[in-house]
C-alpha positions in Angstrom: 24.4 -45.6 -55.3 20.4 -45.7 -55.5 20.7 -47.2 -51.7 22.5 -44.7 -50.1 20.6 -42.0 -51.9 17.7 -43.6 -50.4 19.1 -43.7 -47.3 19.9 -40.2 -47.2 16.7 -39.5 -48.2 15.3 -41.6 -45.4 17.3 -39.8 -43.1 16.3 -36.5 -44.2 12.4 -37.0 -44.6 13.3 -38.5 -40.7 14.9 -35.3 -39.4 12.2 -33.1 -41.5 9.5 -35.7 -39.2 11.0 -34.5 -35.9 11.5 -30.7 -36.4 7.8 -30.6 -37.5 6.7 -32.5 -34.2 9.2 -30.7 -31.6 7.8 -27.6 -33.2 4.3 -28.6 -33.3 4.9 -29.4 -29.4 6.5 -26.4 -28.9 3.6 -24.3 -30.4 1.0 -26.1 -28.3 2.4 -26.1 -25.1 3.0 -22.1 -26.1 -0.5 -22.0 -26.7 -1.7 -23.7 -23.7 0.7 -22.5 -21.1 -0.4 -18.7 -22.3 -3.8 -19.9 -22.1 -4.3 -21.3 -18.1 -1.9 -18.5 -17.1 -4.8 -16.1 -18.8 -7.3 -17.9 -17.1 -5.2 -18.2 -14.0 -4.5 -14.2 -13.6 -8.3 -13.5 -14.2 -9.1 -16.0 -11.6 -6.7 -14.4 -8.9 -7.9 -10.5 -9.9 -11.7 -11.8 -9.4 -10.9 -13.0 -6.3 -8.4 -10.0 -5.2 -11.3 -7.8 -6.1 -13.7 -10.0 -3.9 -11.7 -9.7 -0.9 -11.8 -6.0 -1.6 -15.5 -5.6 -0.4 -14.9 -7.9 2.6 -11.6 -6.5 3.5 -13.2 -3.1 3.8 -15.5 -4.7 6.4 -13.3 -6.0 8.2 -10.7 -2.7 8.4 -13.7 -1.1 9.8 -14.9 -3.1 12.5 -12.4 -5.3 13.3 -10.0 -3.2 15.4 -7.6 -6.2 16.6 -7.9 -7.3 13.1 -7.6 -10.9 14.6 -10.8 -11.9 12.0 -9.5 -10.2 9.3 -6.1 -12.8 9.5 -8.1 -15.5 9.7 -9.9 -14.4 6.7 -7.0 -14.1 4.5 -5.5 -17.8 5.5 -8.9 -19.2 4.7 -8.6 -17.3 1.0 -4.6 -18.3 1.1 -5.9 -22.2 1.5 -8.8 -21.5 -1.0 -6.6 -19.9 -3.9 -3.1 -21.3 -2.8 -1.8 -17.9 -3.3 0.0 -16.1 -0.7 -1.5 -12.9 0.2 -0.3 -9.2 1.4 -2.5 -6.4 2.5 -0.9 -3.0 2.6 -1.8 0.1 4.1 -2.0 3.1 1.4 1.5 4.3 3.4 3.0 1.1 2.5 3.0 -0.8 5.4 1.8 -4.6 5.7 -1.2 -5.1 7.7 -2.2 -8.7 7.6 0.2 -11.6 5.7 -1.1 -15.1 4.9 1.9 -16.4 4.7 3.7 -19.6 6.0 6.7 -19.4 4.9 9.4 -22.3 4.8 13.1 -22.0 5.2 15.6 -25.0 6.0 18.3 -25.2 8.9 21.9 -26.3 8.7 20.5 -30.1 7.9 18.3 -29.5 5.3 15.0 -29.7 7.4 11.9 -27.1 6.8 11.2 -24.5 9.3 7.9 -23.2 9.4 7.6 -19.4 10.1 3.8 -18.4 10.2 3.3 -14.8 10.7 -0.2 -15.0 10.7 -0.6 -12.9 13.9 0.1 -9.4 14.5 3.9 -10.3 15.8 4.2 -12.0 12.9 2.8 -9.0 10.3 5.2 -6.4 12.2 8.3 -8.8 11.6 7.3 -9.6 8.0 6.7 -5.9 7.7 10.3 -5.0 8.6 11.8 -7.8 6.3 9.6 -6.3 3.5 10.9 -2.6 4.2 14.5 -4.0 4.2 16.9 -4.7 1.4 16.1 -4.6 -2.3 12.3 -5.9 -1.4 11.1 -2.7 -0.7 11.9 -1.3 -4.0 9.7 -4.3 -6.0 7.0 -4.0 -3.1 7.1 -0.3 -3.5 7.2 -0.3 -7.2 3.9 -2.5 -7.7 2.4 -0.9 -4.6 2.6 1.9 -6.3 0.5 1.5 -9.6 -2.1 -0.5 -7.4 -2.5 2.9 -5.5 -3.2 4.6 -8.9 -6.5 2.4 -9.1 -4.7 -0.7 -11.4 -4.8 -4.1 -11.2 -1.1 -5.8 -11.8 -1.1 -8.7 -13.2 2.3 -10.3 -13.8 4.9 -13.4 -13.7 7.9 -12.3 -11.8 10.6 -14.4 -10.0 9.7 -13.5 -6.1 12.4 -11.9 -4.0 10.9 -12.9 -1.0 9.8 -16.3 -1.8 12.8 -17.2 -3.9 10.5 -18.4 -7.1 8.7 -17.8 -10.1 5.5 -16.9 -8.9 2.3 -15.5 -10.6 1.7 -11.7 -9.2 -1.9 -9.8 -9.4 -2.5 -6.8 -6.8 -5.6 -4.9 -7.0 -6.8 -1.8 -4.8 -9.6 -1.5 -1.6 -11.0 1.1 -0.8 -14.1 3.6 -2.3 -13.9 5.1 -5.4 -12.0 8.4 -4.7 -9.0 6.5 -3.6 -7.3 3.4 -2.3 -6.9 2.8 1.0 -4.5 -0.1 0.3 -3.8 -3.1 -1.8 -3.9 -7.1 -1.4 -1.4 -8.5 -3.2 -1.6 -12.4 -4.4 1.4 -14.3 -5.3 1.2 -18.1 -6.7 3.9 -20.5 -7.6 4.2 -21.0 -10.7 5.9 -24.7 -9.6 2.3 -26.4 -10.3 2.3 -25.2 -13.9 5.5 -26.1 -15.2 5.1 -30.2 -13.7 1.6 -30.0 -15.7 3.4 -28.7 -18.8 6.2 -31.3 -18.2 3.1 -33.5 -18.0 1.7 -32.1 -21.7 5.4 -32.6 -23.3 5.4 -36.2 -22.4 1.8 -36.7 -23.8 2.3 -35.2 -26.9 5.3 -37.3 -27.7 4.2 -40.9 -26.6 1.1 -39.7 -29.5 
């Protein structure tokens, strides 16, 4: 009798053991996660409102915008965040994007639309289908002079992706917005990465 209420006992105190560490985990990697995405969205804005000045530049003298492309894949490769610049009429003017898509056998194809062929064709996708009413939607508060900053599952790239678009332009209104997306793919392996720590401790 005395050894199996021991046992049970044993068991319990066991069970009590794991909930308190799988919700001490849980907590942490809360904490963190919310933490580096913080840091993370501050880090994209200050950038976003960087390009601003430089973007302004550019839309001034840079009539083939040819320099102003090449700016925003050198950023894109800096940042690794896809980036969007819109007109304040909604309509793309430069893309860094390279986007991937696979054939019938599985095998990446590289679409680059960093030239002005490119923009117009990624322009018309955008304007297309239920993307234009997301674009639209956070186009629209960056016109009103905010900076979005949010974690949304991209329509166009298929993923979660972290979102901040700010304004360019002078003070009495925007004359467009960039918009930055980053996978959010990168987090969750480093979180995967904190989980597995925690419990070998």
């Amino acid at each position: 009798m005395n050894k199996s209420l021991s046992t049970r006992l044993m068991y319990s105190f066991m069970a009590l053991i794991v909930v308190i560490v799988v919700g001490v985990t849980a907590g942490i990697s809360y904490l963190i996660a919310d933490y580096f995405f913080k840091i993370k969205e501050q880090e994209l804005a200050q950038k976003g409102n960087e390009m601003a000045e430089t973007i302004e530049y550019f839309m001034l003298r840079d009539t083939d915008r040819t320099t102003l492309h090449r700016y925003i894949v050198a950023v894109d490769r800096l940042v690794g965040a896809r980036i969007w610049l819109f007109d304040n009429k909604y309509d793309l003017l430069a893309a860094s994007l390279v986007n991937t898509d696979e054939d019938a056998d599985g095998n990446k194809l590289i679409r680059n639309y960093n030239s002005k062929e490119g923009t117009e064709l990624l322009g018309k996708e955008i304007k297309g289908g239920n993307l234009s009413t997301k674009v639209r939607s956070i186009l629209k508060d960056v016109y009103s002079g905010k900076s979005v900053k949010s974690q949304i599952f991209h329509p166009y790239y298929k993923e979660q992706v972290m979102l901040v678009g700010v304004p360019y332009g002078k003070q009495d209104g925007a004359h467009g917005a960039i918009l930055l997306a980053e996978p959010l793919s990168g987090f969750d392996s480093f979180l995967r990465d904190i989980y597995i720590y925690i419990l070998r401790s």
